[in-house]
MARVEXMI-792516 format. One record per residue (C-alpha): residue in three letters; z, y, x; residue number from 1. Coordinates in steps of 0.001 Angstrom, whole numbers, plus 524288, in hexadecimal, padded with zeros to 5 digits. Layout:
<recs>
 type    pz    py    px seq
  ALA     Z     Y     X NUM
...
</recs>
This chain:
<recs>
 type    pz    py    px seq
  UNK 696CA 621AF 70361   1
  UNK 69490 61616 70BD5   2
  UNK 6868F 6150D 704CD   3
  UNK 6842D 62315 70A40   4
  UNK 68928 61E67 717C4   5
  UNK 680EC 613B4 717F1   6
  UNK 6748D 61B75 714F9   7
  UNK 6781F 624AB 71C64   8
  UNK 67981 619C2 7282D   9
  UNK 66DD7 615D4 72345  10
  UNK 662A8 621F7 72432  11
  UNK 66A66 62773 730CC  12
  UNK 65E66 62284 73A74  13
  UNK 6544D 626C0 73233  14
  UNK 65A31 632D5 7305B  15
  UNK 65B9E 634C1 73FBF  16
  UNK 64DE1 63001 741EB  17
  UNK 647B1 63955 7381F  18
  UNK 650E9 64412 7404B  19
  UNK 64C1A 63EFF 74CB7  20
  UNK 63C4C 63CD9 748CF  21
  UNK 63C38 64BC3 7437A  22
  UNK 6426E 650A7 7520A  23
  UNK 6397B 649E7 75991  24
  UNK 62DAE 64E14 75209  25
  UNK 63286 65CCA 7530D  26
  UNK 62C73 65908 76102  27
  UNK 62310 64F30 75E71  28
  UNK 61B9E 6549F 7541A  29
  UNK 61BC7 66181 75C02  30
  UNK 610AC 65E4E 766DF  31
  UNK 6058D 660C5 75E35  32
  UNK 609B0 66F97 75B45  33
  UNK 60A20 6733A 76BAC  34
  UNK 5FD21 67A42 76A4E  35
  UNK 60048 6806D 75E45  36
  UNK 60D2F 685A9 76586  37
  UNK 6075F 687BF 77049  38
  UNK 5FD70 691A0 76A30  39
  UNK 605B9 699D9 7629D  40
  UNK 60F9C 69D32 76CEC  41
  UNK 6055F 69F46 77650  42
  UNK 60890 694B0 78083  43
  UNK 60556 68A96 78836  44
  UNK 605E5 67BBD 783C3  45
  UNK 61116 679C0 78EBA  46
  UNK 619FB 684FF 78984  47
  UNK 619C1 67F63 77E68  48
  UNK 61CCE 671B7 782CC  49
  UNK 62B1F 6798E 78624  50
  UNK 62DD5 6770B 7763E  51
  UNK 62C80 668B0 7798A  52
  UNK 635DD 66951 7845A  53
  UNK 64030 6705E 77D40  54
  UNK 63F51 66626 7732D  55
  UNK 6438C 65B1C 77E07  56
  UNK 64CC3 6649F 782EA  57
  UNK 6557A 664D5 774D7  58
  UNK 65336 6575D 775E7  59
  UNK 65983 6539D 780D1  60
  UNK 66271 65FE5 781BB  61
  UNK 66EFD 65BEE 7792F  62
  UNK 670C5 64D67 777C4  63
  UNK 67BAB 64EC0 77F1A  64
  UNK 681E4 65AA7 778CE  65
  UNK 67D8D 65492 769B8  66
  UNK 68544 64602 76F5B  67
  UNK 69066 64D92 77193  68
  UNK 69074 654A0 764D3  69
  UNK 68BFD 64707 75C55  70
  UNK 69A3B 64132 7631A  71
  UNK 6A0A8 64AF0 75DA2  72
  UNK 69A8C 65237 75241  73
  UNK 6947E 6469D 74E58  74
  UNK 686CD 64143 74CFE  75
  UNK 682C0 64552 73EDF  76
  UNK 68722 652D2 7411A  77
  UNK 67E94 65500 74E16  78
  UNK 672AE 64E98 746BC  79
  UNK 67479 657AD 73C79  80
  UNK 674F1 664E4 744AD  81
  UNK 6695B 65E9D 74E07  82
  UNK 66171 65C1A 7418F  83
  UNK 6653D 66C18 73E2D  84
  UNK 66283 670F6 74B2A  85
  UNK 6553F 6687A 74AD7  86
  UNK 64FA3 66F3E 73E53  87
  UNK 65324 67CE0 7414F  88
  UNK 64CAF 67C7F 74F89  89
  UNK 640BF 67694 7471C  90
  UNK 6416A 68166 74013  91
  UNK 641A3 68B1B 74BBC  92
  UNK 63646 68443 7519F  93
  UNK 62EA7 685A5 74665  94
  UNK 632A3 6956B 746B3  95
  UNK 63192 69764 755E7  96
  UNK 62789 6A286 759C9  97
  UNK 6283F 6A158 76940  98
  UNK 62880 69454 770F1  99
  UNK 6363A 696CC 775AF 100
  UNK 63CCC 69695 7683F 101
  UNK 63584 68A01 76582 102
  UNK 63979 68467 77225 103
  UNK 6463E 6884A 76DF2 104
  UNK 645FC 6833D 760E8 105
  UNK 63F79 6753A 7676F 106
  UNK 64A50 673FB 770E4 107
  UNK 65336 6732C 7638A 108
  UNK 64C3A 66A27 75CA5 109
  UNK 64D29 66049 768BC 110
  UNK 65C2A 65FB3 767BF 111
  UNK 65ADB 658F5 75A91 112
  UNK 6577A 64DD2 76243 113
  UNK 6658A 64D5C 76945 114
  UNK 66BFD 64BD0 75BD6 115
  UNK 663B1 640EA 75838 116
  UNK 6630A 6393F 76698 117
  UNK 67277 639C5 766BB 118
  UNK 6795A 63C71 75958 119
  UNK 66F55 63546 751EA 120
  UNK 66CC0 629A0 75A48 121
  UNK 67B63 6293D 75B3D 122
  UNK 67D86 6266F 74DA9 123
  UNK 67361 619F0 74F4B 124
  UNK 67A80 614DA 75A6D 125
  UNK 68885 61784 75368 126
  UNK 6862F 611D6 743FA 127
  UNK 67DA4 606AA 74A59 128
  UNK 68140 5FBED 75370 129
  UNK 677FF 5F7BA 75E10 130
  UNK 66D08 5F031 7584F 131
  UNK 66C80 5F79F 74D3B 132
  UNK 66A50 60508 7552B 133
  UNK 660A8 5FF60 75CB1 134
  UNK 657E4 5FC6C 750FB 135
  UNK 65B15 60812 74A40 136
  UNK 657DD 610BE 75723 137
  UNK 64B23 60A05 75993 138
  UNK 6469B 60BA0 74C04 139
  UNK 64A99 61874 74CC2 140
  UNK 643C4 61B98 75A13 141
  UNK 63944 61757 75409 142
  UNK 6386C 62026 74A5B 143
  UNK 6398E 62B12 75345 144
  UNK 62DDA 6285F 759CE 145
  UNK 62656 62BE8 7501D 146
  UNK 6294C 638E9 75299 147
  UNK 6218A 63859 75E61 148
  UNK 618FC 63085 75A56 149
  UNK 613FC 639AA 74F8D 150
  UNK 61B4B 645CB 751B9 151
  UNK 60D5C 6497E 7581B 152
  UNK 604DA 645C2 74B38 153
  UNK 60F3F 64B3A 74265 154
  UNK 60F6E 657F2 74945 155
  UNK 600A0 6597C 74A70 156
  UNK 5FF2D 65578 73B82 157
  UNK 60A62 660A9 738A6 158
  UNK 602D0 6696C 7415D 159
  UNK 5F5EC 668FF 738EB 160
  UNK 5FD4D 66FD2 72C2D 161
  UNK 608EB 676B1 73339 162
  UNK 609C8 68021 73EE7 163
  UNK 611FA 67D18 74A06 164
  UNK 61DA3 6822F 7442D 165
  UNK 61C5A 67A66 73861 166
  UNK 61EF7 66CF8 740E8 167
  UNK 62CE8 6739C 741D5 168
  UNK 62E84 676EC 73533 169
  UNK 62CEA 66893 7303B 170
  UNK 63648 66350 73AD9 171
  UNK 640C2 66D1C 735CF 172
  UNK 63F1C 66823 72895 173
  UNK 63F8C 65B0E 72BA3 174
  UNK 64CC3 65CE6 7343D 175
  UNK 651ED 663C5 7271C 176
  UNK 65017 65860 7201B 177
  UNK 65692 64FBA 72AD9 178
  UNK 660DC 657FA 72D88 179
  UNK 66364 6551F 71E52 180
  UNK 662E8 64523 720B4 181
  UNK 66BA9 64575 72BCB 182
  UNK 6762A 64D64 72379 183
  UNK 675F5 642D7 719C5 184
  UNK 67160 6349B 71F4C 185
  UNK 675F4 635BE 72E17 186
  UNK 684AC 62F55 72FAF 187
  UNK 68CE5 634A7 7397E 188
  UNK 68F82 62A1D 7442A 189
  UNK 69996 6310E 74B8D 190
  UNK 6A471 63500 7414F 191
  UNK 6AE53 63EDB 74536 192
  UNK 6B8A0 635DE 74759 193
  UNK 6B156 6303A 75135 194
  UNK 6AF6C 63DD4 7589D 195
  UNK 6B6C9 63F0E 76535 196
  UNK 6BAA0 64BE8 769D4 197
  UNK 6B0FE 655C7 76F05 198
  UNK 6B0E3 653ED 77E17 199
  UNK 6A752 6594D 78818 200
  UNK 6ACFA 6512D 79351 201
  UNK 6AC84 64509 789A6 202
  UNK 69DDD 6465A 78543 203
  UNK 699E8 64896 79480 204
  UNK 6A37D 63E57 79923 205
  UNK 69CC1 63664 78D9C 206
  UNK 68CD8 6396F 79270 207
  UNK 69124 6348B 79FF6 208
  UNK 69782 62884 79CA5 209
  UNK 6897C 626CB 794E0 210
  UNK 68130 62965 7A003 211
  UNK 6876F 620D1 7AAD1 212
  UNK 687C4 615FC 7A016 213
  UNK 67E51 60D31 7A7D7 214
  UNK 67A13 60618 79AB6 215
  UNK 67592 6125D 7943D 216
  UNK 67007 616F8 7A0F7 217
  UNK 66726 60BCA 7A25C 218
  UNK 662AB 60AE2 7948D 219
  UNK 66048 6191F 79184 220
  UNK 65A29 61E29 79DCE 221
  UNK 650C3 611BE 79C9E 222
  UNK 64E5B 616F9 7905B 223
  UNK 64CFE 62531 793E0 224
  UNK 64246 62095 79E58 225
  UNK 639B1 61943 791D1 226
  UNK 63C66 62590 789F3 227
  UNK 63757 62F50 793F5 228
  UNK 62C49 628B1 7932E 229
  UNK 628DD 62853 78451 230
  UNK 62B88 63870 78460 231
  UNK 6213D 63781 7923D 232
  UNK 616F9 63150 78791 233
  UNK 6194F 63B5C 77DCF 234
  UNK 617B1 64619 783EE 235
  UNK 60B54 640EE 78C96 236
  UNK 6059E 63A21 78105 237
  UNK 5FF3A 64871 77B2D 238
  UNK 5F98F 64AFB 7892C 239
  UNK 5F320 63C3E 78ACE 240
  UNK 5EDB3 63BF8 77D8A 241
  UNK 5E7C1 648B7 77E7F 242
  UNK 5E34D 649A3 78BAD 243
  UNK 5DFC4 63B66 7903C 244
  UNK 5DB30 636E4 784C4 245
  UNK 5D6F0 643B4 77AE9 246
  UNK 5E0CE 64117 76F05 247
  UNK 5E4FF 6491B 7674D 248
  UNK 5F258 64BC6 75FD6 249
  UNK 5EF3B 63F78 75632 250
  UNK 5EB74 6388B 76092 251
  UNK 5FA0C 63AD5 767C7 252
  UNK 600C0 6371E 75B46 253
  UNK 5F9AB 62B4B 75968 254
  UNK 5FDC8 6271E 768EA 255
  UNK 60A5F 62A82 76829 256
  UNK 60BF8 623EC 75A20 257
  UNK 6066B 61753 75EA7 258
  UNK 60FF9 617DF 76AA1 259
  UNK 61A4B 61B47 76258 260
  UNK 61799 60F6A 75ADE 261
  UNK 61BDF 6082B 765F9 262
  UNK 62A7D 60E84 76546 263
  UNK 62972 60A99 75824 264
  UNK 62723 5FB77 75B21 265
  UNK 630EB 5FB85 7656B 266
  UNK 63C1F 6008E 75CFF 267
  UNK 637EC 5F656 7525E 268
  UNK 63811 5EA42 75C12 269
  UNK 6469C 5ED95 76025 270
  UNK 64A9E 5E99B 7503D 271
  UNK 64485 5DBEB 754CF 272
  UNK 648CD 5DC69 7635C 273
  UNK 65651 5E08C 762BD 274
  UNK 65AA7 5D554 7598E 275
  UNK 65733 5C9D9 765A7 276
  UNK 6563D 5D41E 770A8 277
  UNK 66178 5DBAE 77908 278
  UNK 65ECC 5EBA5 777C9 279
  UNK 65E28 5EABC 787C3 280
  UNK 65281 5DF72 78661 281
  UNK 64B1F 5E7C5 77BCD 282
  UNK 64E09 5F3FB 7852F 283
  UNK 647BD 5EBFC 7911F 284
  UNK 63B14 5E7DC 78980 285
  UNK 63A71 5F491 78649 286
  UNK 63A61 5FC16 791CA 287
  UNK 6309B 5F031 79797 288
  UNK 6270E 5F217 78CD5 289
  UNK 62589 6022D 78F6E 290
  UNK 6257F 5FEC2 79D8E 291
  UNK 61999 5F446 79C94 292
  UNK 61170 5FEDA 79267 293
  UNK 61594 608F1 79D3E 294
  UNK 60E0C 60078 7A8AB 295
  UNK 60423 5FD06 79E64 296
  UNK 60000 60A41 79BE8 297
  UNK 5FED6 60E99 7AA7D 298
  UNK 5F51F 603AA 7AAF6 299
  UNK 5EF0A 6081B 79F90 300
  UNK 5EDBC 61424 7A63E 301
  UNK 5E9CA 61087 7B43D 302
  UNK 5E258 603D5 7B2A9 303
  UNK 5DEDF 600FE 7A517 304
  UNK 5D92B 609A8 79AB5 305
  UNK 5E14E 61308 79575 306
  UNK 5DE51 61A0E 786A8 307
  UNK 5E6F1 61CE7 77C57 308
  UNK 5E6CC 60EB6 77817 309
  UNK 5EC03 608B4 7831B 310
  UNK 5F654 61748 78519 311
  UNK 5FB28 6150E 777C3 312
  UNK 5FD09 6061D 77A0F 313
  UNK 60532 605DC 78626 314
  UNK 60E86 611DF 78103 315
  UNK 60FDC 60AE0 774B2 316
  UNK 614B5 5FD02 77B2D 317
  UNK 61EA9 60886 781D6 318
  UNK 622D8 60D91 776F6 319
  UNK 626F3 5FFA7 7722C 320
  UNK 62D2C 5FDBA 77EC8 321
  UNK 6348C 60A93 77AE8 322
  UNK 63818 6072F 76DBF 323
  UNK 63E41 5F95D 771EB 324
  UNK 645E7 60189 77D57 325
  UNK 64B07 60E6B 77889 326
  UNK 654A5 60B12 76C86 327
  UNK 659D0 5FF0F 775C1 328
  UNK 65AC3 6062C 78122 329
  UNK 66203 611CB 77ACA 330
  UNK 66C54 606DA 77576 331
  UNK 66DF6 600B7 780B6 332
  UNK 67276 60E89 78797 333
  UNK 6786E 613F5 77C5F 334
  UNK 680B1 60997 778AA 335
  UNK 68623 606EA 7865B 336
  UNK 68DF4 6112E 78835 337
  UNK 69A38 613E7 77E2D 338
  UNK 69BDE 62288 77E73 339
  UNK 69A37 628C4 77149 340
  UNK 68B39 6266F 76BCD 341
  UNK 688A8 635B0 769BF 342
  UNK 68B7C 637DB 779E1 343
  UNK 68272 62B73 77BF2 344
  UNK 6767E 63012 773B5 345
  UNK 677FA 63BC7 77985 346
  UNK 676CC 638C1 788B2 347
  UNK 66957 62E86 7835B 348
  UNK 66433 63923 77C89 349
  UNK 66675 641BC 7863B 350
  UNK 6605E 63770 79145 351
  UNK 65449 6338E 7861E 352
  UNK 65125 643CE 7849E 353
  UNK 6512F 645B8 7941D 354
  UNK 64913 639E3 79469 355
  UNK 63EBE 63E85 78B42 356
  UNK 63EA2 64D73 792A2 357
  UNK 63BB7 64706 79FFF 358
  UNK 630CF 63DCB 797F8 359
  UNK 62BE5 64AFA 7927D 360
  UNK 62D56 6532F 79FC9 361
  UNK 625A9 64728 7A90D 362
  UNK 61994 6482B 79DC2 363
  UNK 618B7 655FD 7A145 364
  UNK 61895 6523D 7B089 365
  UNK 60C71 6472F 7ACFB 366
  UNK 5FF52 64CC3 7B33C 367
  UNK 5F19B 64DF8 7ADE4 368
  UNK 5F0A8 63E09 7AB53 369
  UNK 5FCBC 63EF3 7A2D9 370
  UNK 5F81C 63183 79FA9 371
  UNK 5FAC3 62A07 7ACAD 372
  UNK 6078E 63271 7B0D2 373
  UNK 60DE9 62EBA 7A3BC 374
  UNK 60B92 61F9E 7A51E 375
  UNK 6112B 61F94 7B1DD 376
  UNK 61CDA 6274E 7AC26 377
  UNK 61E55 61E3A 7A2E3 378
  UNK 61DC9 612BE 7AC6D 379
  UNK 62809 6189F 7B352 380
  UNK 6319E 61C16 7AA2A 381
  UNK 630E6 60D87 7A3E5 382
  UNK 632A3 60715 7B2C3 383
  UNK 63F58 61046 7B36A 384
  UNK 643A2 60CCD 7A601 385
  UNK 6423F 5FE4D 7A93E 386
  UNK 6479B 5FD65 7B389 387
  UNK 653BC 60794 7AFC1 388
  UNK 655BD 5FCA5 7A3EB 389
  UNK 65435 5EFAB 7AC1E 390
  UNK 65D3A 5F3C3 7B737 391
  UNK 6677C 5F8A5 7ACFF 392
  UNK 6646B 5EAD8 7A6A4 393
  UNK 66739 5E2F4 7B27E 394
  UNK 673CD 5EA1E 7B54A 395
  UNK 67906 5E8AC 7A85A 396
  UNK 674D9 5D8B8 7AA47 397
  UNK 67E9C 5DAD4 7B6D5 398
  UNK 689A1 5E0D3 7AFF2 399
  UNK 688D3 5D61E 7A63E 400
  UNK 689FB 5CBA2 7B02F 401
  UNK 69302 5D27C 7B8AB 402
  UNK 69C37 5D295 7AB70 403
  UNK 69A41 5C424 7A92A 404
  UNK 69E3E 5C131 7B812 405
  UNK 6A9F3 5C825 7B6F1 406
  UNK 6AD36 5C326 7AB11 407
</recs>
């Protein structure tokens, strides 16, 4: 028995990452079949773009219901009936005949990533202590970029042997076989003993304590800023490729996999960083280093020459920047407040999913030179994020003074 424990304890992240890589590709991978959808239902590139909004919208629309239920239901169980709900709206997708049923069935398939930003990342944070969740966070972020990173090449490859439709049919049978792992490898981390009572007034009472939490305030909306930006690059990435510099669909994956790379390298410095370093000094670098590629690639832009080379460079020095910041930064905040860890990865997840939409929404705002309005968005949203993180930093220097004085 304690053999099966310990295995169990063992595969848990994998099995969550596998979950999580398949859920983000059931978007990812999805931006090479637009035209195809876009033909046979008869519309317009932009109506169909309302299948990628629905998607966000399941994302960011029940973190805080799914925290509430991971409290008291526990985490396993909500995995299991995301992972359930996940694979049947595949399957819908895969059957819809009219773009509102596959908006429909989208807006489904986002919630799957409530379950694994709050029950699943709770079970990290719970059967790990600090150090230890860091590196196992960052490794897994990294891993999750690869959805991204060649969701696009994976669903054009797909694309050349299967119709649309056939994209969803291999994400529902890849859930299946997930929703079969998680039944037998994921541990509970909240057992029922555990479980208060179901309370409304609790679980709000329990978000607002969370959100005035000046700690977690600091750290996640500095990391919210960073974020906004990496979903800004993804969804202007297609456009700048393609219409600034004539790429095609291998040439997108091959950008956003070498600036993916850079996630990569950041989340594998933190296992030698966070063994001499604070989190809050790796989180500081961090935010630094995207700020400086930020600056760099306006000048790029403006001044200098600016090609793929020198677009691919400066995003991937962000990226690391990224990778150092995000898993430390998410810590930091989650780990200063002491209300229970399902109401905690609920309000980040919620704050990370409103962070990517308003990422998403100011790419649609960019004009004609999507180039130039993005790397001034991205300046801006790193000066904010700095400057969110150094001003929390000094005040928490203050408190820890002010202590000493009065003791």
């Amino acid at each position: 028995m304690n053999s099966e424990k310990s295995r169990s304890i063992a595969l848990y992240p994998i099995v969550l990452v596998i979950f999580e890589i398949i859920v983000y590709l059931s978007n990812d991978m999805y931006f090479p079949a637009l035209p195809q959808i876009s033909d046979e239902f008869s519309v317009s590139i932009s109506s169909v773009q309302i299948t990628l909004t629905a998607w966000f919208l399941g994302a960011a629309s029940l973190n805080l219901i799914v925290g509430f239920l991971s409290d008291n239901f526990g985490r396993k169980t909500v995995l299991i009936l995301s992972a359930i709900v996940f694979m049947l709206s595949s399957v819908m997708c895969s059957l819809s005949d009219t773009l509102t049923s596959l908006a429909l069935s989208r807006f489904c398939q986002g919630t799957a990533v409530a379950s694994i930003a709050v029950a699943g990342w709770a079970t990290v944070h719970e059967l790990m202590n600090e150090d230890d969740a860091v590196r196992v966070i960052a490794w897994m972020s990294s891993f999750t970029v690869i959805a991204p990173a060649f969701g696009p090449l994976v669903g054009a490859g797909l694309l050349l042997k299967l119709p649309w439709q056939g994209l969803f049919a291999v994400l529902a049978l890849a859930s299946a076989l997930v929703l079969v792992a998680i039944i037998v490898y994921f541990p509970e981390s909240n057992p029922q003993k555990q479980r208060g009572k179901v309370s409304v007034r609790l679980v709000l009472e329990d978000y607002w304590n969370i959100l005035i939490n000046r700690t977690f305030q600091n750290n996640i909306i500095s990391l919210s800023f960073v974020f906004s930006g990496t979903l800004a690059w993804l969804a202007a990435c297609p456009f700048i490729v393609t219409h600034e510099f004539n790429g095609g669909p291998l040439t997108i994956g091959m950008v956003m996999l070498g600036v993916f790379a850079g996630f990569i390298v950041g989340s594998v410095l933190i296992e030698k960083l966070i063994v001499k370093y604070s989190t809050q000094l790796i989180s500081i670098v961090g935010l630094n280093i995207c700020l400086i590629a930020s600056i760099a690639l306006v000048i790029f832009k403006s001044y200098l020459t600016f090609n793929l080379v020198s677009l691919t460079a400066c995003m991937f020095i962000f990226s690391v920047g990224n990778g150092l910041s995000y898993s430390t930064l998410q810590k930091q905040g989650v780990e200063s407040c002491k209300e229970p860890m399902g109401a905690r990865m609920a309000v980040f997840s919620t704050m990370i999913a409103l962070s990517a939409a308003f990422g998403s929404f100011m790419s649609t705002k960019m004009d004609e030179s999507v180039s130039v309005s993005f790397c001034y968005f991205l300046v801006q949203v790193s000066v904010v994020a700095v400057c969110i993180k150094l001003v929390g930093f000094i005040f928490s220097i203050n408190r820890t003074l002010g202590v000493r004085t009065n003791n």
